[in-house]
C-alpha positions in Angstrom: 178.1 121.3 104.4 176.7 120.0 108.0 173.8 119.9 109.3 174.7 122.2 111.6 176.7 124.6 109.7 173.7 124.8 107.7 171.5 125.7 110.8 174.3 128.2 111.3 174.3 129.4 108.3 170.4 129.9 107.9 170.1 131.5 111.5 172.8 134.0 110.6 171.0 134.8 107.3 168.1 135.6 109.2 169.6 137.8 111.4 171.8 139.5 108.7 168.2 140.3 107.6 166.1 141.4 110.9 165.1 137.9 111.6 166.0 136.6 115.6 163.3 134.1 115.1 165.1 130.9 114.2 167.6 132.4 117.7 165.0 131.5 120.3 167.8 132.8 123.3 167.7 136.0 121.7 163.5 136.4 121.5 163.7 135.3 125.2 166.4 137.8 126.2 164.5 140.8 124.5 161.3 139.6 126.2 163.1 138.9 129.9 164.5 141.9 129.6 161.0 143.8 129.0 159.5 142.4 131.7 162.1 143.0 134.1 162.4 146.4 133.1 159.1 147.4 134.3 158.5 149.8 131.8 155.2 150.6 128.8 155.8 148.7 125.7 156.4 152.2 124.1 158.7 153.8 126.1 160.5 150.3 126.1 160.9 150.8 122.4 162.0 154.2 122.7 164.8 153.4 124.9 165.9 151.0 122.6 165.7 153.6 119.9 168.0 155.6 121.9 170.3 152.8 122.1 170.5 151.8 118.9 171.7 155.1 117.5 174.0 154.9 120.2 175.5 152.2 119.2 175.6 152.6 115.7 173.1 149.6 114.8 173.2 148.3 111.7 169.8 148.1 109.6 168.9 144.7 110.3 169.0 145.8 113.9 166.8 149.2 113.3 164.4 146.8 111.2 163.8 144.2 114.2 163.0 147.0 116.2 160.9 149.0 114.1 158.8 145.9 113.4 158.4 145.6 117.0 157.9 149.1 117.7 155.0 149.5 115.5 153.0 146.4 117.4 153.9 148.4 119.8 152.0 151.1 118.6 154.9 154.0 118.5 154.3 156.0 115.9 157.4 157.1 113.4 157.2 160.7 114.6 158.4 159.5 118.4 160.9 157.7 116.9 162.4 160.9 115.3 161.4 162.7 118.7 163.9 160.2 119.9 166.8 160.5 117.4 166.3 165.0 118.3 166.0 164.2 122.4 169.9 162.4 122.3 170.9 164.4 119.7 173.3 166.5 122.1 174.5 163.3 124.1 175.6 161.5 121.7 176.2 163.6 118.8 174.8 164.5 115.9 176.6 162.4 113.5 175.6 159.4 115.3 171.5 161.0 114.7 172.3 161.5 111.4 173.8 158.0 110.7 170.9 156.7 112.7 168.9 158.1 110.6 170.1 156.7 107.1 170.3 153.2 109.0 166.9 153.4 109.5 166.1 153.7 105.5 168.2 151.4 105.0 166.8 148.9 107.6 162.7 149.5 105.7 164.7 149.2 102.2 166.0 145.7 103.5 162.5 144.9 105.0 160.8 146.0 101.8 162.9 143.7 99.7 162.9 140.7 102.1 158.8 141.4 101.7 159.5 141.4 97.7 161.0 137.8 97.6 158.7 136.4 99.3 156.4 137.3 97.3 158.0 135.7 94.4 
């Protein structure tokens, strides 16, 4: 394997796993896009809730975002505020999958934080 198919490789493991670190364009996006958005760190976070359930993310997306959320200081209960405040927009099937992606996303980020430790 290449060099840079291993890079490849390694950067999509990462993300596969809630990592953007090792995609520097991606850190810089998320940050452009917060300052040009004008808004609190919190309700920044919130919107992105909102679109993440939207959207269907998959738990390595919820997992960046929770991460980020908490320095962020939002608690979990305005998360959930959230996932109940779109409920009748975008349906309650897409709360309710939202909502098991979000377990799943703090199961990956508990075992991630397991290996390392090993």
């Amino acid at each position: 394997m290449s060099e840079q198919q291993a890079s490849a490789r390694e950067s999509l493991q990462g993300l596969s796993e809630g990592d953007a670190s090792k995609m520097g364009y991606l850190q810089e996006l998320i940050a452009r896009s917060y300052t040009e958005s004008g808004l609190d760190p919190q309700t920044f976070m919130l919107v992105r809730m909102a679109a993440l359930a939207t959207l269907d993310a998959a738990p390595a997306s919820w997992l960046m975002n929770i991460a980020v959320s908490g320095e962020a200081g939002l608690d979990p209960e305005l998360i959930l505020g959230t996932l109940i405040a779109i409920a009748p927009v975008i349906g309650t099937a897409r709360v309710v999958s939202a909502a098991g992606n979000i377990l799943r996303g703090l199961a990956l980020g508990e075992a991630i934080a397991e290996s390392a430790e090993e």
